[in-house]
C-alpha positions as CSV (number, residue, x, y, z in Angstrom):
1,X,-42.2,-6.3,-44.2
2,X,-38.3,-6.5,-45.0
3,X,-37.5,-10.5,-44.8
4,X,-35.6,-11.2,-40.9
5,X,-32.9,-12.5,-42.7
6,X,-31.9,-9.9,-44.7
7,X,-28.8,-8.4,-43.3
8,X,-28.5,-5.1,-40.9
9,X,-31.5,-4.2,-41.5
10,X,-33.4,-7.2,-41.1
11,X,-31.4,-7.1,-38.0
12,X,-32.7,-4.3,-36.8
13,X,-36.5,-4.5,-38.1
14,X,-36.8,-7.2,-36.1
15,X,-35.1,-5.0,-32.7
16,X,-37.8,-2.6,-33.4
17,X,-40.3,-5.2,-33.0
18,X,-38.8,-6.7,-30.0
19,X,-38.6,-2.8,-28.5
20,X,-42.4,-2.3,-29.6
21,X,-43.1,-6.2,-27.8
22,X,-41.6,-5.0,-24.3
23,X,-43.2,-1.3,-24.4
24,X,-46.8,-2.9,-24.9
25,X,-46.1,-5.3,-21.9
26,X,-44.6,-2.4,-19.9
27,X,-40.8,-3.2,-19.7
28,X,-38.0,-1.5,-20.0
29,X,-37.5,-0.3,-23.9
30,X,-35.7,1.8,-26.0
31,X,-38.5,2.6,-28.6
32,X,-39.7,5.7,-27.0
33,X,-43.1,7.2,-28.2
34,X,-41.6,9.5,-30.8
35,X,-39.9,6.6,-31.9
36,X,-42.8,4.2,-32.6
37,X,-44.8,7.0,-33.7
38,X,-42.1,7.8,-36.4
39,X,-42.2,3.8,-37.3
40,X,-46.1,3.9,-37.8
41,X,-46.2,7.2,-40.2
42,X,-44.6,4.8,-42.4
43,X,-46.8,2.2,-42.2
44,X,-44.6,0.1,-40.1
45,X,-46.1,-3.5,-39.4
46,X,-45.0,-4.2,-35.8
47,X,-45.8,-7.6,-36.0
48,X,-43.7,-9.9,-38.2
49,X,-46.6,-11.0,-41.4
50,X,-45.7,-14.2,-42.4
51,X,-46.5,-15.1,-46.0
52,X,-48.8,-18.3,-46.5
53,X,-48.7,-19.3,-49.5
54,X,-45.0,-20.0,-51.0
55,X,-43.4,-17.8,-48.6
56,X,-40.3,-17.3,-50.3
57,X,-41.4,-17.2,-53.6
58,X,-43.9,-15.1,-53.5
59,X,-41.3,-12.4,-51.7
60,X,-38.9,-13.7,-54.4
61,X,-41.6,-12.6,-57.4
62,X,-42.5,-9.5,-55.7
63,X,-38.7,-8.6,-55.6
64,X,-38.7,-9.2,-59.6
65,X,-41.7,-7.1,-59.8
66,X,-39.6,-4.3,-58.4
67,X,-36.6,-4.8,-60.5
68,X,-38.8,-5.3,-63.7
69,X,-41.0,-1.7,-62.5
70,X,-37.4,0.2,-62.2
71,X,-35.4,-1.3,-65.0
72,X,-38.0,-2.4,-67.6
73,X,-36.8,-5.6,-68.1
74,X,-36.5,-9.3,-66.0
75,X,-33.2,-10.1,-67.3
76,X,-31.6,-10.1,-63.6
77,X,-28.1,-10.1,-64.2
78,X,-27.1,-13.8,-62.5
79,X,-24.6,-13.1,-60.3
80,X,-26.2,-10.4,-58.8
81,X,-27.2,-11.2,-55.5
82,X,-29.8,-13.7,-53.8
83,X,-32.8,-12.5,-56.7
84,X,-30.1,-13.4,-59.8
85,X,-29.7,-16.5,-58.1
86,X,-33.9,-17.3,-58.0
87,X,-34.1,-15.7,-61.4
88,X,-31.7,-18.7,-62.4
89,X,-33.4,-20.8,-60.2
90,X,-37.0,-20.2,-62.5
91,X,-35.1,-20.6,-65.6
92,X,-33.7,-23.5,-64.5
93,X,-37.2,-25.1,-63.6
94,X,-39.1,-23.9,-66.2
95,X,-36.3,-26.0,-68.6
96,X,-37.4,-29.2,-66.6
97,X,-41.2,-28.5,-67.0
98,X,-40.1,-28.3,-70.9
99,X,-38.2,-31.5,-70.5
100,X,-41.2,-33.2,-68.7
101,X,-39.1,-33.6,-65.7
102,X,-40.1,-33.2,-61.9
103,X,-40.1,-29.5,-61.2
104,X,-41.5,-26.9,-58.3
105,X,-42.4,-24.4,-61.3
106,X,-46.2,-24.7,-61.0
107,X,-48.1,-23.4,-64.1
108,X,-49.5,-21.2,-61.5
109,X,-45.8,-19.7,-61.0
110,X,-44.8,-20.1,-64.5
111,X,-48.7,-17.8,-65.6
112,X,-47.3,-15.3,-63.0
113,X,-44.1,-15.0,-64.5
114,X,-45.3,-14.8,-68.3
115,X,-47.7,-12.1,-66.8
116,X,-44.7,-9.5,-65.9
117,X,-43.3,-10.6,-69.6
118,X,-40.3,-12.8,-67.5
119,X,-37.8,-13.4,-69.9
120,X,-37.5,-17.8,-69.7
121,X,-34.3,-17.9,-71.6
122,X,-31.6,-15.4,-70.2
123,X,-30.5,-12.4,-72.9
124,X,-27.3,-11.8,-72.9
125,X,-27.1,-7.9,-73.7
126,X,-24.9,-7.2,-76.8
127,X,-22.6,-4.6,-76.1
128,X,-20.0,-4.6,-72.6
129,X,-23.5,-6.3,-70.7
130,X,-21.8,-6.3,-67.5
131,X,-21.3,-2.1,-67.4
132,X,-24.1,-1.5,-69.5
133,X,-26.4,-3.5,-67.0
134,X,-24.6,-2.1,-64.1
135,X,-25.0,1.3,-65.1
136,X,-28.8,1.3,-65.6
137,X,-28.9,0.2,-61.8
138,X,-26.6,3.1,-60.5
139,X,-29.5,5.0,-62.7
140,X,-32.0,3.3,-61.1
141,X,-30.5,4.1,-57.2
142,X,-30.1,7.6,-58.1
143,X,-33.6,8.1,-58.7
144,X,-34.6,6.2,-56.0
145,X,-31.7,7.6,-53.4
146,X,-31.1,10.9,-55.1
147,X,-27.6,10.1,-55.2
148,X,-24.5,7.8,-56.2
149,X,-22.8,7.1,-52.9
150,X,-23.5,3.3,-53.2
151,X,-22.4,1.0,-50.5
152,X,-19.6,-0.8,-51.2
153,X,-21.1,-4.4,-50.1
154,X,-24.8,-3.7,-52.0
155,X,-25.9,-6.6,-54.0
């Protein structure tokens, strides 16, 4: 279910599920049969699934769930991409819950967080962070990927 907004291939998720609209009212589409059937051996959802509760949070924490499964850590580098910004975001919260202040960190959220061992203070790593942290996630694509050909405007 990759989020609509979420670049080229949000883009064209959401063509696919136009194409698969058309074909079941009998138009004119370009997802032939071989096509949707290649979509559904992946356990494509055809139909957009909105997200009740906390929509983008709940994507948001999911994402970190990823990152923490891969890397084995939550120490999202900040200025890497839309999840270093809600990692922030959280960190920033959860220091107005401390404070007593107004905040949309729910101890629901903040329970859900602890429970993947979320780091509330940001770690700076010791030695050359910035490399060190970027390297573990060229590690982390290879083994996903199987290789290192990154693209030049990934997060």
């Amino acid at each position: 279910n990759v989020p609509q907004g979420s670049g080229p291939l949000g883009r064209w998720v959401r063509t696919q599920r136009y194409q698969y609209s058309l074909l079941k009212e009998g138009k004119a589409t370009q997802l032939t049969n071989d096509r949707c059937q290649k979509l559904a051996s992946i356990g494509f959802q055809f139909k957009y699934i909105q997200f009740k509760k906390h929509p983008h949070w709940d994507v948001q924490f999911q994402e970190l769930v990823n990152f923490m499964e891969i890397s084995g850590h939550t120490n999202v580098p900040q200025g890497s991409g839309p999840l270093g910004r809600w990692v922030r975001t959280q960190r920033y919260q959860y220091s107005l819950l401390k404070e007593g202040k107004a905040t949309q960190l729910t101890n629901d959220r903040c329970q859900k967080l602890a429970s993947i061992g979320f780091q509330f203070k940001y770690i700076q790593f010791k030695k050359h962070p910035h490399w060190d942290v970027q390297f573990q996630e060229l590690v982390n694509f290879m083994e996903i990927s199987g290789h290192t050909n990154v693209p030049q405007g990934s997060g």
